[in-house]
N, C-alpha and C positions, 0 to 999 in steps of 0.2 A: 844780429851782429853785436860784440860783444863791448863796451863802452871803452875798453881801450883803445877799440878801433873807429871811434866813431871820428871824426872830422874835428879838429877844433876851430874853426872858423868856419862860420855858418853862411850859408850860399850868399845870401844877402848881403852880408859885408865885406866880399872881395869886391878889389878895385882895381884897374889899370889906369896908368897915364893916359889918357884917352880921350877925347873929346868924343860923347857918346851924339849922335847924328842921325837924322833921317835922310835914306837916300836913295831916289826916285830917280827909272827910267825914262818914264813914260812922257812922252812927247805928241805935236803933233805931228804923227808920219802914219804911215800904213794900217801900223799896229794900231795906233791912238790907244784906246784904254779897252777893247777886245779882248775877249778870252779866245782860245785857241779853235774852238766851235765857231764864234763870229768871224775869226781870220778864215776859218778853210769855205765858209759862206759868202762872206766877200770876193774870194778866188773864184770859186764857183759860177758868179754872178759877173764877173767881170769885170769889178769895180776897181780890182787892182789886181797884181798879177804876183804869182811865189817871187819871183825875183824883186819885187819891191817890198816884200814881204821877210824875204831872208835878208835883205840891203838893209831895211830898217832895223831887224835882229843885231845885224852885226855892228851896226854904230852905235845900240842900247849897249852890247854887252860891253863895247872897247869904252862907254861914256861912263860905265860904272864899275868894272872889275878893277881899276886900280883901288878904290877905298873899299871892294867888298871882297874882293882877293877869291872868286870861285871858278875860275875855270884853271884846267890845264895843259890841253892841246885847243889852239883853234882849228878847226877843219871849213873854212873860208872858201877855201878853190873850190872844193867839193860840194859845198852847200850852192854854191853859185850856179854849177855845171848841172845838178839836180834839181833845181829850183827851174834854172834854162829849159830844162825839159815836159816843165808841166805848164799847159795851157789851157784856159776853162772848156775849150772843144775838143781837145784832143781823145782821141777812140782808146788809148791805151791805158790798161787796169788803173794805173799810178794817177791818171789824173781823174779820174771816178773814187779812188779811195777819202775815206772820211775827212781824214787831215792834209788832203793833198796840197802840199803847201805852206804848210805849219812850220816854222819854225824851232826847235829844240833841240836838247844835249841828251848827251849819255853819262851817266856817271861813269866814273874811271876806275871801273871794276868789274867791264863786262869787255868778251871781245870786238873788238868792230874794225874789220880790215881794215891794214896800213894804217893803225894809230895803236901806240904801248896799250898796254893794262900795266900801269903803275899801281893800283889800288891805294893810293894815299902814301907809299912808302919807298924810301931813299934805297929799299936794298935791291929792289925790281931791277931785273934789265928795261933798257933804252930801246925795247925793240916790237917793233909792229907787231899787228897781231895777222896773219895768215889770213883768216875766214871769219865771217861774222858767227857771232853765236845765236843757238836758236831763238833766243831772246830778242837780241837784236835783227835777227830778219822779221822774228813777229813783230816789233814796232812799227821797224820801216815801212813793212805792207801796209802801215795805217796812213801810208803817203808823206809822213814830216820827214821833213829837211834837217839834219844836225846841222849844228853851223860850230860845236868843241865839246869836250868833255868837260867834265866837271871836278870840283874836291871831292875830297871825304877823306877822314886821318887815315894812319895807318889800319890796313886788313880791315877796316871801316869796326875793329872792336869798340868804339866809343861812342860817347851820346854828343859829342860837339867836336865841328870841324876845325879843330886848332893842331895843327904839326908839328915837330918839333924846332927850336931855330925861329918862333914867333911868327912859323906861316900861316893866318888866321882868315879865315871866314868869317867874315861878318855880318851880323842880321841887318838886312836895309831898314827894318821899324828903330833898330837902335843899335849903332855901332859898336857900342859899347857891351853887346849881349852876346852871346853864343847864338850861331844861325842852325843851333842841333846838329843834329848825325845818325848817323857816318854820310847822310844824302847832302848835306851842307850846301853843298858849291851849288846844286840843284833847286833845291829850297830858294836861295838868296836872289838868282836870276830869277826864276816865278817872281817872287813876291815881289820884288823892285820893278816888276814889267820890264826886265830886259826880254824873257819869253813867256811866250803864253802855256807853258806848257813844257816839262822836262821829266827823265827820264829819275827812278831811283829804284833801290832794292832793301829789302827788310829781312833782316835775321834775328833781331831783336826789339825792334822800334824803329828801323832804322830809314823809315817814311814818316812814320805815323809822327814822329819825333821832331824831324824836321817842320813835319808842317804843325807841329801843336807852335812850334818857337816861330817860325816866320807866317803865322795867320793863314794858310794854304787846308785844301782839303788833300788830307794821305789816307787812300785804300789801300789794307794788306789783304789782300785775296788769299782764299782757300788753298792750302795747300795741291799742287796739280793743276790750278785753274790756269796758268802764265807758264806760257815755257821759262825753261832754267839757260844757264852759261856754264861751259868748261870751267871757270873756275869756282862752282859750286855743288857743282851736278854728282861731283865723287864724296862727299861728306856722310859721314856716317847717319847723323840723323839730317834731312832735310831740313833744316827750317830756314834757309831764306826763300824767299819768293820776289819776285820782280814787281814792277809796277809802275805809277808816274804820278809827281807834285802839280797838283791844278788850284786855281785859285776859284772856280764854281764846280760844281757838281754833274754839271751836264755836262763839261769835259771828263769828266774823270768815268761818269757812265757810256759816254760815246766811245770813250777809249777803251773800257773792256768790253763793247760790244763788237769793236772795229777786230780784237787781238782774237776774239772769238771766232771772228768769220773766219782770220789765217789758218788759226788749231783748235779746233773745241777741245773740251776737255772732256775725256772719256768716261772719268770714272765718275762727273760731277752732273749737278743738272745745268743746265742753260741759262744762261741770266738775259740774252739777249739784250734792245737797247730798252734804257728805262729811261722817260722823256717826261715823268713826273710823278709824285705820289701816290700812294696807293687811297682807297677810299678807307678801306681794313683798319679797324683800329687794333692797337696791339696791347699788349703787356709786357709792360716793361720794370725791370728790374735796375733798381739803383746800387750802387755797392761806391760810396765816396774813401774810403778807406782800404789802403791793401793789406791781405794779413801778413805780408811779409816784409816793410818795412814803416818806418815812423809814420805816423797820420799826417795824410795832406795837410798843406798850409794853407791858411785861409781864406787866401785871395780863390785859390783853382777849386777850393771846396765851393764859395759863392758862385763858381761859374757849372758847375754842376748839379748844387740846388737851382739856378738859374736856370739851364737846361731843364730840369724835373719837373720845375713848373710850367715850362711852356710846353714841353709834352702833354703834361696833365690838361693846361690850358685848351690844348687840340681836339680832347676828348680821347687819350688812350691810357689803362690802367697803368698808375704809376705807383712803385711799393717799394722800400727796400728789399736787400733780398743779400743772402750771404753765400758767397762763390767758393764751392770747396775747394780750397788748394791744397796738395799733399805739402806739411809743413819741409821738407826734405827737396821741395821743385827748386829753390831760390840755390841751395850749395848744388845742387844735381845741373842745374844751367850755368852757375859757373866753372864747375867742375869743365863742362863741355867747351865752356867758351875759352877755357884754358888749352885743353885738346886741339884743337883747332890752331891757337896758337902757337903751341910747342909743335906740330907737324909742320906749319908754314915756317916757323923758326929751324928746325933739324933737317928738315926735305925740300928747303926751299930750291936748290940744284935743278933736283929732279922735277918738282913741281914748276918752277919759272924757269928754268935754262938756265945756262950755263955761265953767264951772268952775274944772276942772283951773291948778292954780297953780306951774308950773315953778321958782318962789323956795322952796318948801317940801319942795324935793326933798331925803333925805336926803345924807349923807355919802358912803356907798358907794355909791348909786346912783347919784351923782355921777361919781363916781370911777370905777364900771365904763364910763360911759357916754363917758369923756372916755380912756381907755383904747383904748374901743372904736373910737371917733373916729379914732384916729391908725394901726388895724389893719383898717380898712374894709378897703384893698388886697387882703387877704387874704380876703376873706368867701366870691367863690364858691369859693375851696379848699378851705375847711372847713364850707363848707355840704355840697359835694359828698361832703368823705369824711365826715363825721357820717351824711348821708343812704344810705352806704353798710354802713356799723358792723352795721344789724339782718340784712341779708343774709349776712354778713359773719362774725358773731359765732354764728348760726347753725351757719353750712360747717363753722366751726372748733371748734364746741363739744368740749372735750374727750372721752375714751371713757370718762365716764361719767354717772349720771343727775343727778344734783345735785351743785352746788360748795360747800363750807363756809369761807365768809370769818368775818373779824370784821366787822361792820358799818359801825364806826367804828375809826378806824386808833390814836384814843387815848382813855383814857376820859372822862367829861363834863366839861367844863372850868366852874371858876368863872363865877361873873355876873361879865363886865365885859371876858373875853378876847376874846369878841367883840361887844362893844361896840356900839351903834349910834351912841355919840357917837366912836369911833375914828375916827382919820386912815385914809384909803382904804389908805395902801400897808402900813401895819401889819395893818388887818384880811381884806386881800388877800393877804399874806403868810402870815397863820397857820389860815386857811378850808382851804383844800387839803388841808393836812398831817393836815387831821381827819375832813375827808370822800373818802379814798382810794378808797374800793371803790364807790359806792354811785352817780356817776353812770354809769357804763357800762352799766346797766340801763335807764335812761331813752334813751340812746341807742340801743341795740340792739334795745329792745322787749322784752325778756325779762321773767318775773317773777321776786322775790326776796319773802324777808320773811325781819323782823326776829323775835327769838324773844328774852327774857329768861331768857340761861342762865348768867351769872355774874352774879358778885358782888364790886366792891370790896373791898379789907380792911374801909374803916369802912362794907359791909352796901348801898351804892349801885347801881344795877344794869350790868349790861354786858347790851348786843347783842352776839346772833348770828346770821347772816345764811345763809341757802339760797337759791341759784341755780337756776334750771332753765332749761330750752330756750324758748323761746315758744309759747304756751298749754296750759303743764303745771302751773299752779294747782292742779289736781287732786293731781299728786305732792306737790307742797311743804305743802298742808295733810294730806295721810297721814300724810309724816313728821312733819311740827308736832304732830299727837297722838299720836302715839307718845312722841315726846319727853316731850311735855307729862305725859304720864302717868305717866314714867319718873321724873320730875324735876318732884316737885309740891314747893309751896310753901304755909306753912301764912299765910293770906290773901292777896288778890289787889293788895296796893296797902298803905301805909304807914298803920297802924292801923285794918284792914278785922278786924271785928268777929268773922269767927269765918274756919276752913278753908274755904277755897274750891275746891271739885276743878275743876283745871286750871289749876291755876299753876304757877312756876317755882322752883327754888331754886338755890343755886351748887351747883354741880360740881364734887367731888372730883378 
């Protein structure tokens, strides 16, 4: 990026009127301070029931979404009615499923009968969706209960849930910070224990992201591993993939084991349920700096040396190691991300219905789209090498089993850096510089996840990110409990009621 473009007020120094806050679900009811694995065990067992289960859900999310502003439809009746229906004896598939009883959201970008896909933006029609998507029936089979959907800004292009008009999500560790993105609204209920467990999707970071800013673990799974949604499924290069925000590891491994039993995936191997670390020690590659934009800052760089050494601490080889990126992938993924824009901008009609209102487009979508407009020329060049990248990235993968990035290139910026009421070229200018590492995964097919293994000075969380090859999910949640184990944190979320085993804490 060329210095005229670079930002002139550096992330650190933006500020809102704000009284920046911590702010906590978690009570004594049902839920108490459970991960989504302990709630469907307690159902299970009889100790409490989905309906006291989704009752308590729904009085976490009404006691905290007016100061963290993430949801957008509540689906209440419906979670009630389905909840009603499951009982720890009952013979019928739904209450033998993993999560039978769980409480969670969908992000508001996927379809899910009788409730909009808005996708974060003011130009969407107001209008249900018909049939669930294959997405969302593979969830539901894992037995949770929605009880509303969730934020994300507009076409979820952005790394923080902020709208235009000051409609902001905010992080429960600190009000005052962005709760990431585009999974925001999702993120923010995890981490405050309104739920043990919610629903998101990634096309560019846009899990892994959320959970690096709200303390959460986010797996981006292998390209093909997760079913897809109609409003993804037609994009020229794949790169989103589905998934879910968890705050321990054994949720987030239960949960692609559960989505497994619905649809394996054909062309991948099997990850099956992974219920702890492996003995294998690995070799692991460090890479703290991305070559395509400014070197991390120092706090997420310590939280990545941090990680290295308790890797090394465990006994597995730990080396730098330098990750070949073709210097052309950074303008070649905007290039795309532009594309995408200008179609949902020009075909939005056809694409959402009849509805659809191209005057209430926001700012950046704007602006990607009219971007994009003047870089058409170039599109089969960078469709072709994008569509090369996963073959590519493969051949190349370093000699060894997983990469240790930081997830994010700086730590969580204030509400308002990125802006939804920003001018296009300023919030275009300072996007990049934050999310470094985190699309080349979406290109290439590979998985990664985010892992809470630092900590700010003032106590905020920092991602850390694992890489692996294409469909070695299986390795990345080994090491993720290992870690996890190594490096517990006493509660799982900012004023979560008692220890939670399987959390994070900073790293010496």
């Amino acid at each position: 990026m060329s210095a005229d473009t670079r930002p002139t007020v550096p992330y650190e120094q933006v500020r809102e009127d704000h009284e920046s806050r911590r702010v906590s679900a978690y009570r004594d009811d049902a839920l108490g301070s459970l991960d989504a694995t302990g709630v469907a065990e307690e159902i299970r067992a009889g100790r409490i029931s989905a309906t006291e289960a989704v009752e308590a859900a729904i009085a976490r999310v009404a006691a905290v979404d007016a100061e963290l502003g993430a949801t957008t439809v509540l689906d209440t009746d419906r979670a009630r009615e389905r909840a009603a229906a499951i009982a720890p004896d009952a013979k019928g598939a739904g209450a033998r499923a993993p999560f039978a009883g769980v409480p969670t959201a969908f992000k508001d970008n996927v379809h899910v009968a009788g409730l909009p896909v808005r996708m974060g933006s003011d130009a969407l029609p107001d209008r249900p969706a018909t049939e669930d998507g294959a997405f969302v029936r593979q969830y539901l089979s894992t037995g949770v209960v929605p009880v509303a959907t969730t934020t994300c800004p507009p076409f979820g292009w952005t790394a923080t849930t902020e709208r235009p008009g000051g409609r902001i999500t905010r992080n429960p560790w600190a009000t005052g910070y962005s709760s990431g993105g585009s999974s925001g609204g999702s993120a923010a209920l995890v981490a405050s224990g309104a739920l043990p467990i919610a629903h998101g999707n990634d096309g560019g970071g846009s899990i892994r992201i959320p959970a690096a800013a709200c303390g959460l673990v986010g797996l981006k799974v292998s390209r093909g591993r997760l079913q897809g949604d109609p409003s993804t499924d037609q994009t020229p290069i794949p790169i989103v993939v589905n998934g879910v925000l968890t705050r321990t590891v054994r949720d987030t491994a239960a949960f692609v084991a559960a989505a497994e039993q619905h649809q394996p995936a054909r062309k991948l191997p099997p990850v099956g349920l992974v219920e702890g670390p492996s003995s294998r020690r690995r070799r692991v590659g460090v890479m703290i700096d991305s070559p395509l934009v400014p070197p991390t800052d120092s706090q997420t760089r310590e939280a990545v040396e941090g990680a290295a050494r308790l890797l090394e601490g465990l006994g597995h080889d730990v080396d730098d190691v330098e990750v070949p990126v073709p210097a052309f992938f950074k303008t070649d993924f905007e290039d795309y991300w532009g594309l995408l824009a200008l179609a949902s901008a020009k075909q939005g009609r056809r694409v959402y219905g009849e509805g659809f209102d191209a005057a209430q487009l926001d700012p950046f979508t704007l602006g990607l789209a009219k971007r994009a407009t003047k870089r058409l020329y170039r599109a089969p060049l960078y469709l072709a090498r994008l569509a090369a990248v996963g073959p590519v990235a493969q051949r190349n993968f370093p000699a060894v089993d997983v990469i240790l990035t930081p997830t994010l290139a700086h730590t969580t910026p204030r509400i308002g850096y990125l802006s939804g009421d920003l001018d296009f070229e300023t919030h275009f200018a300072r996007l990049p510089d934050y999310v470094g590492f985190t699309p080349l995964h979406n290109a290439s097919g590979q998985p990664s996840i985010s892992l809470p293994l630092g900590r700010t000075d003032d106590g905020r969380p920092i991602g850390v990110m694992l890489s692996a090859r294409r469909g070695q999910e299986r390795l990345l949640l080994e090491l993720a409990f290992e870690l996890e184990a190594a490096a517990p944190l006493r509660g799982s979320g900012p004023g979560a009621l008692a220890p939670q085993d399987g959390a994070f804490a900073r790293l010496g």
